[in-house]
C-alpha positions in Angstrom: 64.7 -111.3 189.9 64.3 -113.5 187.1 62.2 -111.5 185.2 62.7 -108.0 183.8 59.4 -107.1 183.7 57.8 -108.7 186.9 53.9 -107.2 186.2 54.3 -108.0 182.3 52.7 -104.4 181.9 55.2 -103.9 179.1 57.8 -101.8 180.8 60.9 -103.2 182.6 60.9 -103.3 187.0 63.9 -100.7 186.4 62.2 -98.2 184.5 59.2 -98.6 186.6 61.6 -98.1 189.8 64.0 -95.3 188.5 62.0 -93.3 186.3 58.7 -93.5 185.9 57.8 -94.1 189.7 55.2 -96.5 189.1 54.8 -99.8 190.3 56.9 -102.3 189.2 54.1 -105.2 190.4 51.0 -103.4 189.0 50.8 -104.0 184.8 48.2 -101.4 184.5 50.6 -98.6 185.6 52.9 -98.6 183.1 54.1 -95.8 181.1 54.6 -96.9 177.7 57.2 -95.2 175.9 59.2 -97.2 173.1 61.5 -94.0 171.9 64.5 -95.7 170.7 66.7 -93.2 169.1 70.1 -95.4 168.2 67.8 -98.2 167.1 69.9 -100.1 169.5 66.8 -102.7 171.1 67.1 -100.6 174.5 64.6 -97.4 174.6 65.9 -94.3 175.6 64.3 -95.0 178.9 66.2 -98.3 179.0 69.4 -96.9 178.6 69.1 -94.5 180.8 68.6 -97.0 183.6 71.5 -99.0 182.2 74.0 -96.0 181.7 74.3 -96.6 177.7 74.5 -93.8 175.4 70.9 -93.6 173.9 72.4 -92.1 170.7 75.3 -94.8 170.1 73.8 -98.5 169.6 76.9 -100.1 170.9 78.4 -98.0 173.8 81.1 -99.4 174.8 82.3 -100.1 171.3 82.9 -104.2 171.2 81.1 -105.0 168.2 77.6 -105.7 170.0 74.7 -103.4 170.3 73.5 -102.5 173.8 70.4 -104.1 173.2 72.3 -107.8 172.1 74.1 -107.4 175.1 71.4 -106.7 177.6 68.6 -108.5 176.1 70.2 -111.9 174.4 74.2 -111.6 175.4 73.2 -111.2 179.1 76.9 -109.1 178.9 77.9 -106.0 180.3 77.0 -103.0 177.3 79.5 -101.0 179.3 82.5 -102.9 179.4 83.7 -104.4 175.9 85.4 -107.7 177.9 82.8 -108.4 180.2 85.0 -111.6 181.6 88.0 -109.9 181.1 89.6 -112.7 179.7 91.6 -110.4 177.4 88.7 -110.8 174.3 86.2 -108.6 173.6 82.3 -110.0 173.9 82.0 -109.2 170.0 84.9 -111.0 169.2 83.9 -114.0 171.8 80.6 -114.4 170.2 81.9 -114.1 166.5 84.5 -117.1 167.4 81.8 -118.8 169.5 83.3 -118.4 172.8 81.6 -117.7 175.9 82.1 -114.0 176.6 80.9 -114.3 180.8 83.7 -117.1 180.5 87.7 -115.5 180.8 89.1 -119.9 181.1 88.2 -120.0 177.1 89.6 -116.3 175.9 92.9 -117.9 175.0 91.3 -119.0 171.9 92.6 -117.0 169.2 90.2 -114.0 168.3 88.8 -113.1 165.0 91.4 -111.9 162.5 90.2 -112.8 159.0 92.6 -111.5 157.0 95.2 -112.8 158.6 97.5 -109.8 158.7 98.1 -110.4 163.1 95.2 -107.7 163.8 92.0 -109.1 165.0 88.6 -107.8 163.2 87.9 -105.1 165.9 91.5 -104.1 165.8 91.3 -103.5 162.6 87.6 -101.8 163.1 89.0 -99.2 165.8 92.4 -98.7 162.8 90.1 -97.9 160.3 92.0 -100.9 158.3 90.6 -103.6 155.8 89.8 -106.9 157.9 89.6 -108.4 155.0 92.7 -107.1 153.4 95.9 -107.9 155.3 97.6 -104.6 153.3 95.3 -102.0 153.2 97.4 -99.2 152.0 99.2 -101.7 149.5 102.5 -101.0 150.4 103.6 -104.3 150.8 103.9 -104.3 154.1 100.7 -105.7 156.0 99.0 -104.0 158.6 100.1 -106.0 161.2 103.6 -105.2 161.0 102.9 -101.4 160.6 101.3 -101.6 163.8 103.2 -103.7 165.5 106.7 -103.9 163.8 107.5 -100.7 161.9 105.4 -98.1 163.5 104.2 -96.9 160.3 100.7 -96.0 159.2 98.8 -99.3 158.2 96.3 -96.7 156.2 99.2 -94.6 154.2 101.7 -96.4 151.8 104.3 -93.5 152.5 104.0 -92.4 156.1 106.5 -89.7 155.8 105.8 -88.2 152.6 109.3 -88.3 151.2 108.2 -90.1 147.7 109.1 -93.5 148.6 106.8 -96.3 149.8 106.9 -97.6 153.3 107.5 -100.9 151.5 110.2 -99.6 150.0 112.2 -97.9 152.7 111.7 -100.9 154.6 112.6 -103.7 151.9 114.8 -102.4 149.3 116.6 -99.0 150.2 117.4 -99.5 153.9 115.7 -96.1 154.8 113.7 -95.1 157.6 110.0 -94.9 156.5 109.2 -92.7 159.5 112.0 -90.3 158.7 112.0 -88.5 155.6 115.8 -87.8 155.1 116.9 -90.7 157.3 120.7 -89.2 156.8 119.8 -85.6 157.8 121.8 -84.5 155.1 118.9 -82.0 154.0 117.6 -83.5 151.2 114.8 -86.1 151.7 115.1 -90.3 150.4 112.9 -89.7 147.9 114.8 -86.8 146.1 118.3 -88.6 147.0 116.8 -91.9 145.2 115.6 -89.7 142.5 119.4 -88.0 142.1 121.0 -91.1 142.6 122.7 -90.0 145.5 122.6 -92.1 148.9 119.9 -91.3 151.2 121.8 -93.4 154.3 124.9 -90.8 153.7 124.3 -87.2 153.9 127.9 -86.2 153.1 126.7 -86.5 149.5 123.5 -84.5 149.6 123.5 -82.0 146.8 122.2 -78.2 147.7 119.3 -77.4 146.0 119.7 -75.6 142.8 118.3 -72.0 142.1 116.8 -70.9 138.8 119.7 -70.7 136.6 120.0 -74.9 137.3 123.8 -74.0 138.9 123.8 -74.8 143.1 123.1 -71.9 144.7 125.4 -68.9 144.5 127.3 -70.3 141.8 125.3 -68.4 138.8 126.5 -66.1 136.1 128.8 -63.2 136.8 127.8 -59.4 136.2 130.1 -56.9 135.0 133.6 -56.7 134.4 134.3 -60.2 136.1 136.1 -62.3 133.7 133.5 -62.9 131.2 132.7 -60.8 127.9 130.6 -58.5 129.1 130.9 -54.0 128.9 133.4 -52.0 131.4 133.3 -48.5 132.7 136.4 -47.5 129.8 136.8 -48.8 126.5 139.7 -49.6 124.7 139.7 -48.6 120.9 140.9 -51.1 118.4 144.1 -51.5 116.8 142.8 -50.1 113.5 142.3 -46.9 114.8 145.9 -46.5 116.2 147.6 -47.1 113.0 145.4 -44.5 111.2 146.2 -41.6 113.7 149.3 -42.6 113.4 149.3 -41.9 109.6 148.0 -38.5 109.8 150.2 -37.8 112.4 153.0 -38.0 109.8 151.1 -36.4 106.7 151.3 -33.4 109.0 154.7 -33.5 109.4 155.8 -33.8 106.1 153.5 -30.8 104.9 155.5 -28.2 107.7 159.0 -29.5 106.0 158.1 -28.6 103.0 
């Protein structure tokens, strides 16, 4: 039981047993087979014994390759806290913790960056472990995750034009909510137009092409402005000229 390959034939008792049918106390019988697809230590034999994924080198995603874990680790590739002590077995090993020991998991994992995520945090976020702001928005990724709810890998989670930094730190907005007043026009635009995106009372209407709000632009017609009606009026020269004639005519019967 101590030894995984009891004949020393080259193939492990398991294989021997579950697969190949051979015997696991005869060397000469062994089917030799080193296909190891992930590159992961284990052969594609091996892992199918074991239950690992032959095409991902660390199934169970804690940092270690399946191989390190059956072959050196003596941990569990299936289960990423083998002692569950609350600590992943990468993290364990990288802080030099026992990971088949849960009394010594309240040692304080690996978080290099120091932003409150540990490294595999970080590694299933997609975040910097080595930058405690990834998206540079002032805020570190800790907090996104854990405080504000916003996206440690986007400086403006809600794509209104402002920063999550700065929602968060200098205009009071929400940096989940892109018009945090619902006044229908987003913080961003409001800051812009100096208006106040925490009041939506004062949320100007968004102007058509004439730059007046909407439904405010320039009359047609006869409506107040200087512009042609259906009759025209004739000026007050011409008046004054019929009027002449008018009495030319006049004066001509008399006579």
């Amino acid at each position: 039981p101590n030894d995984a390959d009891t004949d020393g034939g080259g193939v492990t008792d398991g294989v021997e047993v579950e697969i190949d049918g051979t015997d696991p106390n005869d060397g000469a019988d062994d089917v030799i087979v080193l296909t190891d697809t992930d590159g992961d230590g284990l052969t594609d034999k091996e892992e199918e014994v074991f239950g690992t994924d032959p095409d991902v080198a660390d199934t169970d995603g804690d940092g270690l390759n399946d191989g390190a874990e059956v072959i050196i680790f003596g941990t569990d590739p299936l289960d990423a806290d083998t002692d569950d002590g609350g600590v992943n077995d990468g993290d364990e090993i990288d802080g030099d913790t026992d990971p088949l020991n849960p009394d010594d998991d309240s040692l304080s994992p690996t978080d290099a960056d120091g932003d409150g995520l540990t490294d595999a945090e970080e590694a299933e976020l997609g975040t910097d472990p080595n930058d405690a702001d990834s998206d540079d928005d002032t805020i570190s990724d800790g907090d996104e995750v854990n405080t504000t709810n916003t996206d440690p890998i986007d400086a403006d989670s809600d794509d209104d034009g402002l920063s999550d930094g700065d929602e968060v730190n200098t205009t009071g907005t929400d940096p989940n909510d892109a018009d945090s007043d619902d006044g229908g026009v987003n913080d961003g635009d409001e800051i812009e137009a100096g208006t106040d995106p925490l009041d939506g009372a004062d949320d100007a209407p968004v102007s058509d092409d004439s730059g007046l709000p909407s439904g405010d632009g320039v009359l047609k017609g006869g409506g107040g402005c200087a512009c042609a009606t259906s009759a025209t009026t004739p000026p007050a020269s011409g008046l004054w000229a019929g009027a002449l004639a008018l009495a030319g005519l006049l004066l001509r019967r008399r006579r």
